[in-house]
N, C-alpha and C positions, 0 to 999 in steps of 0.2 A: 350190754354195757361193757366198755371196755379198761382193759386196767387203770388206764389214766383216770380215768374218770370215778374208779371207786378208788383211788389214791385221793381225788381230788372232795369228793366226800367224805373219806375218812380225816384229812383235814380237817373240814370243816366242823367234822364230831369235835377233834380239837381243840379246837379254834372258840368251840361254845362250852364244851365243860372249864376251858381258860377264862370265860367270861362268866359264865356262872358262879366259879369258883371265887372271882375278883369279887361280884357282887356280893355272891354269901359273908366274903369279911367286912364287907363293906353296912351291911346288917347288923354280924355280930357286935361290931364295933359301938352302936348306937350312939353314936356324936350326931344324928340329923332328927328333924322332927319327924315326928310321927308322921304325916302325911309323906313327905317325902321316903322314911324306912315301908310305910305298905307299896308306893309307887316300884321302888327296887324290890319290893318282895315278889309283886307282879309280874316282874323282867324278869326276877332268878324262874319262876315258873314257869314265864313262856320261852324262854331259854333251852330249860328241861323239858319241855313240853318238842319241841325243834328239834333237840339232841335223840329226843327216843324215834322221832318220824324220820330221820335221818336214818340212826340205826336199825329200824324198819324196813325201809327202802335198800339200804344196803345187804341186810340179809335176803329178801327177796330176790335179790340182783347176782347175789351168792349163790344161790340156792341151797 
């Protein structure tokens, strides 16, 4: 793998702890119904779930 490309990963790590983090306030906040704050609680964790196989992938790639 070439640099661009773990630039372009590392991005994307980015890119998801910014969206996760959107969601998480968007939780704390609880202005939505219950059904909808479990629906966002499921994104913030496959979110995180995305961010660690990403950073997975890019360590590997590191060595």
């Amino acid at each position: 793998m070439n640099e661009r490309d773990l630039l372009l990963l590392e991005s994307a790590v980015t890119a998801i702890e910014e969206a996760a983090a959107a969601v998480r306030r968007e939780v704390e906040r609880d202005r939505l119904g219950d059904s909808s704050l479990a629906r966002l609680s499921t994104v913030e964790a496959e979110l995180n779930r995305s961010r660690l196989t990403l950073e997975k992938i890019i360590k590997e790639e590191t060595g």
